[in-house]
Phi, psi and omega in degrees: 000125178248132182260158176214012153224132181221181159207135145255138202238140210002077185048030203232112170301119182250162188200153178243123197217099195049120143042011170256139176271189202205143192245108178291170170303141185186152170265145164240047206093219207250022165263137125024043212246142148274164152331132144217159181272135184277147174260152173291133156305127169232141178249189197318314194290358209037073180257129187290127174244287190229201179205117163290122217233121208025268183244011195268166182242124148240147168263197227259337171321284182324324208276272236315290197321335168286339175265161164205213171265143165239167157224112180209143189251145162221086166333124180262155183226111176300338186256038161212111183358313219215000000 
């Protein structure tokens, strides 16, 4: 998977791959994070607004101001559980 539009948000990488976001893979001392897929904001009408980024909501205004071009590649590996 290749991302070529991101951001980083509170010292944490994000990437955009068909229209979805992404918490990219990072280290942080010496622990670990993987991919993860971000979930969508919905509001009352349950209308799609934003994509929550930990405990925080940005709506779709806030993401575009916030990207810009990255380049980061991520392997995927299929033959192994984890």
């Amino acid at each position: 998977m290749r991302y070529t539009k991101g951001f980083t948000y509170q010292g944490k990488p994000y990437g955009w791959y068909k229209k979805e976001l992404y918490k990219l893979p990072f280290e942080n001392g010496k622990r670990g994070y993987n991919l993860l897929k971000c979930s969508k904001w919905l509001d009352k009408n349950e209308k799609h607004v934003g994509f929550k980024l930990g405990s925080d909501r940005k709506s779709f205004a806030q993401l575009k101001k916030m990207t810009h071009d990255i380049d980061v590649e991520i392997k995927e590996h299929k033959d192994t559980p984890f």
